[in-house]
Backbone as JSON, one array per atom type, in Angstrom:
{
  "sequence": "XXXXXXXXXXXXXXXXXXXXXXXXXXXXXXXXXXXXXXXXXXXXXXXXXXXXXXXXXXXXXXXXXXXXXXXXXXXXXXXXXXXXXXXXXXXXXXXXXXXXXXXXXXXXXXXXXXXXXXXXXXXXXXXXXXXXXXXXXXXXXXXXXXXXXXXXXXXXXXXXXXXXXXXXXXXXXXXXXXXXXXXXXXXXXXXXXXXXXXXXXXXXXXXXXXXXXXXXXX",
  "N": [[-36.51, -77.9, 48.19], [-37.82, -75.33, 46.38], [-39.34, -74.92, 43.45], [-38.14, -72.79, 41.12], [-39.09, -72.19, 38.64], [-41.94, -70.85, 36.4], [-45.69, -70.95, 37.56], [-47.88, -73.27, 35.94], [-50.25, -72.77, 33.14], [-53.47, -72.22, 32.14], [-53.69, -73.44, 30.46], [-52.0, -75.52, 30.0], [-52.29, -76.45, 32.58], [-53.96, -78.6, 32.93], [-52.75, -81.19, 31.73], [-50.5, -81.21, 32.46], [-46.88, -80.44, 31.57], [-45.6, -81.0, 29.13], [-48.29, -80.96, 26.8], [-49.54, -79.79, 23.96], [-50.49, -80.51, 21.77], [-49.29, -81.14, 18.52], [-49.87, -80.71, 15.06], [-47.97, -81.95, 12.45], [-47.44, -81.62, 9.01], [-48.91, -83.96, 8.66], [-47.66, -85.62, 10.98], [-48.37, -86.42, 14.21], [-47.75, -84.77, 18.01], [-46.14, -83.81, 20.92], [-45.44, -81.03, 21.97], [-44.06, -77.9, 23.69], [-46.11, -75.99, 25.93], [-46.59, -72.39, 25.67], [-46.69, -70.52, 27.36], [-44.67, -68.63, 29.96], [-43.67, -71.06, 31.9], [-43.48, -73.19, 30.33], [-41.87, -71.83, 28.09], [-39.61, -71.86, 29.68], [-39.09, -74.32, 30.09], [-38.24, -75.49, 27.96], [-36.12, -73.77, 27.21], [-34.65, -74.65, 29.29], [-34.07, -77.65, 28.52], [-32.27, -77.47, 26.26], [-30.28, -76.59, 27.45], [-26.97, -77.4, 27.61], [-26.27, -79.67, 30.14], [-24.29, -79.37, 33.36], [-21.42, -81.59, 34.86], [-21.59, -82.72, 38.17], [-19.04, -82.89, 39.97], [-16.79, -81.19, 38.02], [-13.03, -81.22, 37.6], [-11.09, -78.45, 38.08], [-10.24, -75.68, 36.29], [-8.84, -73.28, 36.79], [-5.86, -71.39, 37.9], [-4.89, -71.7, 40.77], [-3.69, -68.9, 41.5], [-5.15, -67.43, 39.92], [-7.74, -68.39, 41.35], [-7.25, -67.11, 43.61], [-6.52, -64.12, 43.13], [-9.44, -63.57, 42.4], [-10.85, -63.96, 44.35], [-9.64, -62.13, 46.03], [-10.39, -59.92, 44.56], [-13.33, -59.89, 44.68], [-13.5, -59.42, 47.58], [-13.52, -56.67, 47.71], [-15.96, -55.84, 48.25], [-18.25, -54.78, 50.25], [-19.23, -56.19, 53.59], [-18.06, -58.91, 52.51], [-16.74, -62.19, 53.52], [-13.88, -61.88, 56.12], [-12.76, -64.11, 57.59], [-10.67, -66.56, 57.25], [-11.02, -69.36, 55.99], [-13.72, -69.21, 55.03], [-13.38, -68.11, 52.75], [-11.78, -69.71, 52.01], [-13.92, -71.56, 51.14], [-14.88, -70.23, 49.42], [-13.47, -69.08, 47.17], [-13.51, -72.04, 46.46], [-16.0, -72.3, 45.49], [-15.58, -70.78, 43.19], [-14.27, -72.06, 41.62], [-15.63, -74.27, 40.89], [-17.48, -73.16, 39.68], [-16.66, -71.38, 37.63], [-15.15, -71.4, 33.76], [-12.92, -70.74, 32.78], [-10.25, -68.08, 33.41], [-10.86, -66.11, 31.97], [-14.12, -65.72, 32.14], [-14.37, -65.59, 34.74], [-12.99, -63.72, 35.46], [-14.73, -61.79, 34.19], [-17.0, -62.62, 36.04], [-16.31, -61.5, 38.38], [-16.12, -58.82, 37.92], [-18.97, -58.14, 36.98], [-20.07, -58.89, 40.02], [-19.42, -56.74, 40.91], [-20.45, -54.57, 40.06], [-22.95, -54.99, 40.33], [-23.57, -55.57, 42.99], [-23.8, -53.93, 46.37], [-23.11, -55.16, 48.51], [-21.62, -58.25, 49.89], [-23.55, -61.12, 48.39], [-23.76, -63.52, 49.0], [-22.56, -66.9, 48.56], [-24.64, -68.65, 46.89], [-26.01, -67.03, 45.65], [-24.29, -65.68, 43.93], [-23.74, -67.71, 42.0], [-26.18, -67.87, 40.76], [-25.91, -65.46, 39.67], [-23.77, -65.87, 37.76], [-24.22, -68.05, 36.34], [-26.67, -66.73, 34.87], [-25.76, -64.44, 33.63], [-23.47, -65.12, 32.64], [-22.93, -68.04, 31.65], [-23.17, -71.45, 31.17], [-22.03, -73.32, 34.13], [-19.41, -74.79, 35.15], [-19.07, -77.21, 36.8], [-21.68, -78.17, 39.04], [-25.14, -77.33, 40.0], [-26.81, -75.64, 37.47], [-28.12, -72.68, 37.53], [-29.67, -71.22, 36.26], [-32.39, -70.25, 35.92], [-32.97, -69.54, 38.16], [-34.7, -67.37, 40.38], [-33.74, -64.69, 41.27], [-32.75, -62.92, 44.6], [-32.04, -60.07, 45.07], [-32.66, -58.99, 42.45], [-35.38, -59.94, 41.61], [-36.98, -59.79, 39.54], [-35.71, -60.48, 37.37], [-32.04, -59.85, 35.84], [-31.97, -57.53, 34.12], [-30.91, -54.88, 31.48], [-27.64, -55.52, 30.88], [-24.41, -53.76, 31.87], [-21.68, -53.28, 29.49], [-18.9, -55.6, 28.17], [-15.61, -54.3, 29.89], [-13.68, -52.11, 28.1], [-11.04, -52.38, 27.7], [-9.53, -53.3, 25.31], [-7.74, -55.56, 26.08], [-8.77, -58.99, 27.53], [-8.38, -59.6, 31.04], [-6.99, -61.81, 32.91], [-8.36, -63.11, 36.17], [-6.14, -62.19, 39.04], [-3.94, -61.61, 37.12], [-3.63, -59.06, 36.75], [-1.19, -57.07, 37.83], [1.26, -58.33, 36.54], [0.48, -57.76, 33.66], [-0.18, -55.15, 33.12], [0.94, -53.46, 31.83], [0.42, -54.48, 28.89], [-1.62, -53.42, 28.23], [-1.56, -50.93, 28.01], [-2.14, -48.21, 25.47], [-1.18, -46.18, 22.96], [-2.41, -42.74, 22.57], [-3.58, -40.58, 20.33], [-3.48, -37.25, 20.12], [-5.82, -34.71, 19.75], [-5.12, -31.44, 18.19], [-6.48, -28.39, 19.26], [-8.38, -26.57, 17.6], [-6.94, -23.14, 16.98], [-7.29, -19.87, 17.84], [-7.04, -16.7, 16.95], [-7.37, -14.77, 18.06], [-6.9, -15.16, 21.07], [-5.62, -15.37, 23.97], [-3.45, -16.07, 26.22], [-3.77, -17.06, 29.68], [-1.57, -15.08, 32.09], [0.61, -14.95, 34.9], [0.74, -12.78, 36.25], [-1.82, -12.01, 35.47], [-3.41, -13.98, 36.95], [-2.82, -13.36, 39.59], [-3.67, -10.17, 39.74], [-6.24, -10.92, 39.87], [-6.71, -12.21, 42.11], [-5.88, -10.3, 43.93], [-8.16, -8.51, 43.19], [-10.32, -10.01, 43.96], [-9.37, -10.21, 46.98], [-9.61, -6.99, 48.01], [-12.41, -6.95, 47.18], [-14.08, -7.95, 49.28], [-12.96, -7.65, 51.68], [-14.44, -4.68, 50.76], [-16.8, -5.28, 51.38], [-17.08, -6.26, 54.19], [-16.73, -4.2, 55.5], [-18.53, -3.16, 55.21], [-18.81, -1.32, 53.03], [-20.09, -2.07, 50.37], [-22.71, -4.08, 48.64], [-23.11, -7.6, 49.03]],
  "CA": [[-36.38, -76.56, 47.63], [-39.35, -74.59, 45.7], [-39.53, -74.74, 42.02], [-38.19, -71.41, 40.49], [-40.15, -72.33, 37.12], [-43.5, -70.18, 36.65], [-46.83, -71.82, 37.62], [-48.65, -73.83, 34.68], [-50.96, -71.61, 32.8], [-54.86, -72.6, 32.27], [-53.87, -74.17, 28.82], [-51.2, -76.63, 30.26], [-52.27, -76.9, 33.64], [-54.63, -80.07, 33.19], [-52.2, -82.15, 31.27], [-48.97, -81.5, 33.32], [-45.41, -80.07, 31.16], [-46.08, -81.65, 27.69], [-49.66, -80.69, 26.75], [-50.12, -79.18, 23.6], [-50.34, -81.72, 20.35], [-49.1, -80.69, 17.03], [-49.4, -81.85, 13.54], [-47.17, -80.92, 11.08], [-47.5, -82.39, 7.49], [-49.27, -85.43, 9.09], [-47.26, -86.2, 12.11], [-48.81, -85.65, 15.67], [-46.56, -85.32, 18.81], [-46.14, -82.96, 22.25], [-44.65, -79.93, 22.2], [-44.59, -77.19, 25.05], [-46.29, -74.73, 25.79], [-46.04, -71.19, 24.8], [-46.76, -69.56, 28.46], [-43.7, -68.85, 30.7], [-43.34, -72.18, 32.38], [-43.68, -74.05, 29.17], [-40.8, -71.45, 27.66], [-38.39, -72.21, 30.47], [-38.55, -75.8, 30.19], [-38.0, -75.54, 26.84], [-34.73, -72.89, 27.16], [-33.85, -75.91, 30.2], [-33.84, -78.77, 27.62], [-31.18, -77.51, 24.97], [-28.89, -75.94, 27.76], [-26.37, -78.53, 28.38], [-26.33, -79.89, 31.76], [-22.95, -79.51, 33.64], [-21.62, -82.7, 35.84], [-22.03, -83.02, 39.67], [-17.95, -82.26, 40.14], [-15.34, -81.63, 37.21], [-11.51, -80.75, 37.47], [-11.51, -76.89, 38.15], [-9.68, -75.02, 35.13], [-8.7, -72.08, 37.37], [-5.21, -71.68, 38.52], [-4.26, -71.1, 42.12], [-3.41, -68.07, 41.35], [-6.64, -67.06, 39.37], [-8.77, -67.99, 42.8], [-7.06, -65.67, 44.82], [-7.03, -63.02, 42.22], [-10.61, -63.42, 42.35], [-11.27, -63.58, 45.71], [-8.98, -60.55, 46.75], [-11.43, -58.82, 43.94], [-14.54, -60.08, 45.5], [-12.9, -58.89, 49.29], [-13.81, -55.06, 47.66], [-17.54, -55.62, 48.35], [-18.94, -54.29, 51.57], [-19.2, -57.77, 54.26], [-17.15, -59.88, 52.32], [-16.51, -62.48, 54.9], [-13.13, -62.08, 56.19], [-12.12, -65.33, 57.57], [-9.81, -67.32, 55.84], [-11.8, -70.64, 56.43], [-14.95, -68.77, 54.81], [-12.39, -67.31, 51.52], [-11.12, -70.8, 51.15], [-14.91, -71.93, 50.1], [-15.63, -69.16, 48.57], [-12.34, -69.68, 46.31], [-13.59, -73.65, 45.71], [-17.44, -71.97, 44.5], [-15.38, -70.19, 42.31], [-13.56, -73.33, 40.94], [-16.79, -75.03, 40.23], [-18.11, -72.37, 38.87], [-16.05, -70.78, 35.98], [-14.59, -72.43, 33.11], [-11.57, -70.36, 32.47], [-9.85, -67.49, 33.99], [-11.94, -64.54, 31.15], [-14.86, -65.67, 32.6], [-14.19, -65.54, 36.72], [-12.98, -62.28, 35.37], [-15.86, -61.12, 34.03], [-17.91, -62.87, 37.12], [-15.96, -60.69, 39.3], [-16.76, -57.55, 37.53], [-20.61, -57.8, 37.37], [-20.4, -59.17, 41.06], [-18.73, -55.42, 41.59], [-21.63, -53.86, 39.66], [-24.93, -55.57, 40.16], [-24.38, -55.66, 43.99], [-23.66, -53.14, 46.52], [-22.97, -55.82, 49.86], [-21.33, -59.51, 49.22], [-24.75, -61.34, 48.46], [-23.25, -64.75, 49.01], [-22.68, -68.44, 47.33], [-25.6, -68.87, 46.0], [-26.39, -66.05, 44.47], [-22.76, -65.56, 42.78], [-23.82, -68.56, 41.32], [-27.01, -67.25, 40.0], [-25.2, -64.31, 38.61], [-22.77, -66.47, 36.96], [-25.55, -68.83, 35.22], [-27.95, -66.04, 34.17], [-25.37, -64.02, 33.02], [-22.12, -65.39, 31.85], [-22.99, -69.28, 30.66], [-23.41, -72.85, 32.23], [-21.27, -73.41, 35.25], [-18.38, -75.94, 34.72], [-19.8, -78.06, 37.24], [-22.54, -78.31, 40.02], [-26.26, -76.96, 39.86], [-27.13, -74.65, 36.66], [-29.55, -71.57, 38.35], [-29.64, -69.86, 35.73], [-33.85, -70.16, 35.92], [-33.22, -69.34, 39.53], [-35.07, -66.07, 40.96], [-32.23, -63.85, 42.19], [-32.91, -62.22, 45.64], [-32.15, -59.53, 44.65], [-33.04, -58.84, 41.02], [-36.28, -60.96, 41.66], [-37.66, -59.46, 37.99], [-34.46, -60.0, 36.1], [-31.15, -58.58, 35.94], [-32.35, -56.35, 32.91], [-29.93, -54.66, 30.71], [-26.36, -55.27, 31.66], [-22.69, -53.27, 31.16], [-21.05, -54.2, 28.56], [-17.3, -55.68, 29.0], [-14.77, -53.25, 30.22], [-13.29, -51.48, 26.77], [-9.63, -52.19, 27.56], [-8.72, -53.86, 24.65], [-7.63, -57.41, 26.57], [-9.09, -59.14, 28.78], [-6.7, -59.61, 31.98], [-7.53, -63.17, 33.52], [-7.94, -63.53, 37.36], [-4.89, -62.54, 39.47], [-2.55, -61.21, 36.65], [-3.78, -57.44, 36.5], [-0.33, -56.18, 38.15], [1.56, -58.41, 35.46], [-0.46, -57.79, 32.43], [-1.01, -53.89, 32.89], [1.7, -52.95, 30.79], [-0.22, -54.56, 27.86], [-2.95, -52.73, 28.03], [-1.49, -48.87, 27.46], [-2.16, -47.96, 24.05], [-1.2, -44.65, 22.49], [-3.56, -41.86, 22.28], [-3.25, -39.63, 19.7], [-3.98, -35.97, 21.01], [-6.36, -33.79, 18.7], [-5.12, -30.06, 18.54], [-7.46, -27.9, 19.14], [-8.19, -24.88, 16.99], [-6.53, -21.64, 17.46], [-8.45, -18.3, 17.49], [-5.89, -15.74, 16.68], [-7.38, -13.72, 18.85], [-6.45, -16.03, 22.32], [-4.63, -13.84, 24.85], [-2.85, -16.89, 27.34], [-3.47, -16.34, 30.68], [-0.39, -15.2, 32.89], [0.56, -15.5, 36.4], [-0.36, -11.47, 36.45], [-3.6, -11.71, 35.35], [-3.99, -14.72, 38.29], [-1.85, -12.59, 41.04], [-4.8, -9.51, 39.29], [-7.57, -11.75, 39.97], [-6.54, -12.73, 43.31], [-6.17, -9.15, 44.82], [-9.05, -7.87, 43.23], [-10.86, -10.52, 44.93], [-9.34, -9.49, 48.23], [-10.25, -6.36, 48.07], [-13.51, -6.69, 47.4], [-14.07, -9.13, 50.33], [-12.63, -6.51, 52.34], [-15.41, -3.35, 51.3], [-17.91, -5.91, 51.83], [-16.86, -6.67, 55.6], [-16.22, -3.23, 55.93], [-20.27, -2.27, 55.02], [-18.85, -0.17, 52.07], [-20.81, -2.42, 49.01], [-23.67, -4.93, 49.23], [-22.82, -8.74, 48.94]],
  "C": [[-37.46, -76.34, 46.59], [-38.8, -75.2, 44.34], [-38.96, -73.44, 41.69], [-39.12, -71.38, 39.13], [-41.67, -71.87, 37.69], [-44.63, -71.51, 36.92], [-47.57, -72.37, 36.34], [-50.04, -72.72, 34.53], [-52.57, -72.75, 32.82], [-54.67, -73.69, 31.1], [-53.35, -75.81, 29.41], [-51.21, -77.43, 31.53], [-52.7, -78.64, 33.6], [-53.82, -81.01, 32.74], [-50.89, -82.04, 31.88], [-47.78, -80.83, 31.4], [-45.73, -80.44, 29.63], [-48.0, -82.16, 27.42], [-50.09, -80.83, 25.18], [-49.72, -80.36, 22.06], [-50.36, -81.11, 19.11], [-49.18, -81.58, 16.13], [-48.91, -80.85, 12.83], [-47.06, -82.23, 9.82], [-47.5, -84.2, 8.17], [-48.9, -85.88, 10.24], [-47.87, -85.45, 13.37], [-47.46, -85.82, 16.96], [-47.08, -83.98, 19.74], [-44.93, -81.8, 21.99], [-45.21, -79.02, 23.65], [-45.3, -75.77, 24.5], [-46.01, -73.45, 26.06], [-45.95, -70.17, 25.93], [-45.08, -69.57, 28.9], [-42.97, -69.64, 31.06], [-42.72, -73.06, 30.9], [-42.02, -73.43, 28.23], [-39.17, -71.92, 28.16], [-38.16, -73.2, 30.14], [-37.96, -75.79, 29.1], [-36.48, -74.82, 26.33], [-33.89, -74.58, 28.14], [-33.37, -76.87, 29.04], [-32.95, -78.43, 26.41], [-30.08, -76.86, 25.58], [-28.12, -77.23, 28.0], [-26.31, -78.51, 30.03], [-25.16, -80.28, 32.43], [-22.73, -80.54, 34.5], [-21.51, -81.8, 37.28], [-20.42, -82.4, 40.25], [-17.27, -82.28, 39.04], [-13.98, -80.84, 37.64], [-11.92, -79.53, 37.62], [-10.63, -76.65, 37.04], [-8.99, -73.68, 35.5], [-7.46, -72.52, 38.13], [-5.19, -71.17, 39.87], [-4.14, -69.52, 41.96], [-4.45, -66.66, 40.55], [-7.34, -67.02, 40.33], [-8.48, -67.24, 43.31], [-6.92, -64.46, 44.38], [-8.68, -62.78, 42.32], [-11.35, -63.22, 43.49], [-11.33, -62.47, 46.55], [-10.11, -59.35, 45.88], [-12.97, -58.64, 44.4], [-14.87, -59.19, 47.09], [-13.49, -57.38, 48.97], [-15.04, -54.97, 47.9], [-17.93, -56.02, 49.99], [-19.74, -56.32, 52.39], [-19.05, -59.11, 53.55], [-16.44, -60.15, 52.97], [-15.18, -62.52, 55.1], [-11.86, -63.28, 56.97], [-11.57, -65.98, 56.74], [-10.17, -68.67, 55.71], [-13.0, -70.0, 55.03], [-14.1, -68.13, 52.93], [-12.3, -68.04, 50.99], [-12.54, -71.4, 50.23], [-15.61, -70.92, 49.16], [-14.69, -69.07, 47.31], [-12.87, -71.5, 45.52], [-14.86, -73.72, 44.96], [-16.78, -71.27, 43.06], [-14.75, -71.39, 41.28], [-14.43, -74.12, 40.43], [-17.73, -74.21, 39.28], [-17.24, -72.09, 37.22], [-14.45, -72.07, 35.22], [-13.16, -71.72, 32.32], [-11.49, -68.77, 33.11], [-10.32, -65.78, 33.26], [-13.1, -64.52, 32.35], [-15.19, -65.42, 34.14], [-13.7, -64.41, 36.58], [-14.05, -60.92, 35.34], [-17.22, -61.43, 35.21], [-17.47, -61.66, 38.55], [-16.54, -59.0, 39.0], [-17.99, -57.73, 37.49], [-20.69, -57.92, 38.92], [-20.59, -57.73, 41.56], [-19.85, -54.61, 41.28], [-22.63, -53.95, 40.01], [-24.84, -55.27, 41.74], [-23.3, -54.99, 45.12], [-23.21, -53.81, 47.93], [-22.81, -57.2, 48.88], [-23.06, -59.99, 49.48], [-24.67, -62.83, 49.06], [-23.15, -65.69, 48.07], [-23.57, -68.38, 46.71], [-26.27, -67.86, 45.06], [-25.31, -65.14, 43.74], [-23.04, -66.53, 42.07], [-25.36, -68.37, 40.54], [-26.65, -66.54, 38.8], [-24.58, -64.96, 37.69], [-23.75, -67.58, 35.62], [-26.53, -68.09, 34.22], [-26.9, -65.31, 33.48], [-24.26, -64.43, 31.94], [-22.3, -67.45, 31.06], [-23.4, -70.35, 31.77], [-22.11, -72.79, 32.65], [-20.29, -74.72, 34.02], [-18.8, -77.18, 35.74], [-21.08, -77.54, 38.31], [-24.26, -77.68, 39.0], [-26.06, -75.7, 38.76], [-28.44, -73.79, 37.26], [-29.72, -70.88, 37.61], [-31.56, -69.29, 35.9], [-34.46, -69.76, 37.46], [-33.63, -68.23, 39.76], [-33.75, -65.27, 41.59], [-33.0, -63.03, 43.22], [-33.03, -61.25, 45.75], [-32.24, -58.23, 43.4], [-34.16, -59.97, 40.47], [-37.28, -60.93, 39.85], [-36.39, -59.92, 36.7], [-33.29, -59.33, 36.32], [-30.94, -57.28, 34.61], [-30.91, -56.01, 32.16], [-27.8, -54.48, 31.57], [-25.31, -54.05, 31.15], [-22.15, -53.94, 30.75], [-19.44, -53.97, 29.02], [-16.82, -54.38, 29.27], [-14.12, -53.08, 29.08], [-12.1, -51.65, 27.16], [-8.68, -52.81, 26.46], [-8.5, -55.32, 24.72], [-8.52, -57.31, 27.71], [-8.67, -59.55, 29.95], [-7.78, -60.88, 32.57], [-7.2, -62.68, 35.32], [-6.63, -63.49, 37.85], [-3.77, -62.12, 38.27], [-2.79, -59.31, 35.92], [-2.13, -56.75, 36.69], [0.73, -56.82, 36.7], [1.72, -58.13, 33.85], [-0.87, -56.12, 32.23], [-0.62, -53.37, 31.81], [1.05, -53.29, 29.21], [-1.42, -54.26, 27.05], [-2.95, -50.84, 27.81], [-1.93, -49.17, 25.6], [-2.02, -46.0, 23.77], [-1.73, -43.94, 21.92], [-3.44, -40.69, 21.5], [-4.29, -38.38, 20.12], [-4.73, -34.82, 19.97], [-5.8, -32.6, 18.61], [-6.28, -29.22, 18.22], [-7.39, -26.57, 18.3], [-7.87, -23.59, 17.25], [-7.16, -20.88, 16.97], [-7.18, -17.36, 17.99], [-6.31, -14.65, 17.75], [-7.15, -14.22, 20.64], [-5.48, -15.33, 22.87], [-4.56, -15.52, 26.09], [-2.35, -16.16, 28.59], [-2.49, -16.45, 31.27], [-0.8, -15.04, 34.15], [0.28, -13.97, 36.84], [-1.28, -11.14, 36.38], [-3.84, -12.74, 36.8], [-4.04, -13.75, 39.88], [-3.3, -10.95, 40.95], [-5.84, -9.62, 39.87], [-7.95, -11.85, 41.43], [-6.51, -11.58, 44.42], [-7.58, -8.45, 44.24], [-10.13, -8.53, 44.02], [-10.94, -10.17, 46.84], [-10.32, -8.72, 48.57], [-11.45, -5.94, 47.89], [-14.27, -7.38, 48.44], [-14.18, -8.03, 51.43], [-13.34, -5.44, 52.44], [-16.68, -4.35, 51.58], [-18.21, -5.63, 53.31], [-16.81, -5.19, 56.32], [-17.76, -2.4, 56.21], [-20.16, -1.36, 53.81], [-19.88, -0.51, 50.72], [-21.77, -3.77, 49.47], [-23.1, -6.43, 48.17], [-23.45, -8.72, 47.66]]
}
């Protein structure tokens, strides 16, 4: 598989990844450099690096919440063979039941047809944090958002955040009571009645009527 990391610039090319020699108050040593490539590695090396498999953190009941939310995007595969791994990417992926929340909602936003595994797992790295286990992509090119996924939507304003799978449970905790402004009265406000409508409604007629008739021009 390619590299997603930019090409070495002119500065860093000849010496390979660790080029550029600093002194600071006497001491010499390798730091990176300052181009693209040189940035990434440098974001790479202080992300932690997630293991190969851990424990999933997601209940039963969270995957298929998440899945059934996923199912709303145009050729999301409907086999149940093809659900079940798409349920066990999700288990390796997110590290608690906010976050596979919030993976589900951008999935719904950013993309307009299921894109597949691997690039739910993009999304999930570049946007929301390091995976809980397997491959970190976050430096991965996305397919499609090959520039970036630029400015995102911010969470959903409801107050909580409803975990995977317990929306029908959990709705009730999310009303809140809206206090209703009144609006200013103008003393002079004449409330329309069902005579002025019933008014409205034959004068309409009848003018419909000298139209059709040739008596007045449209």
């Amino acid at each position: 598989m390619a590299s997603s990391l930019p090409d070495r610039c002119e500065v860093c090319r000849a010496g390979g990844d660790w080029l550029l020699i600093v002194e600071h108050q006497g001491t010499t040593g390798a730091a990176r450099c300052d181009c693209p490539r040189g940035k990434a590695l440098a974001a790479r090396s202080v992300r932690p690096v997630p293991p190969e498999r851990a424990k999933p953190m997601l209940t039963a009941e969270e995957i298929s919440g998440a899945v059934e939310g996923l199912a709303a995007m145009p050729w999301f595969p409907p086999d149940e063979g093809a659900r079940i791994m798409v349920g066990d990417a999700l288990a390796a992926l997110c590290r608690d039941g906010l976050s596979c929340f919030e993976l589900v909602r951008r999935m719904l936003v950013l993309y307009r047809q299921w894109p597949g595994v691997r690039e739910m797992r993009i999304c999930y790295c570049a946007l929301i944090g390091v995976p809980l286990s397997g491959d970190d992509l976050h430096l991965e090119i996305s397919e499609f958002y090959p520039d970036g996924f630029g400015r995102q939507v911010a969470p959903t304003a409801v107050g909580l955040a409803l975990p995977c799978g317990h929306a029908a449970k959990d709705l009730n905790r999310l009303r809140r009571p809206v206090a209703m402004q009144q609006a200013p009265t103008n003393p002079n406000y004449k409330p329309i009645t069902q005579a002025d409508v019933d008014w409205a409604v034959q004068e309409a007629r009848e003018k419909y009527q000298r139209i059709y008739r040739g008596e007045v021009a449209r």
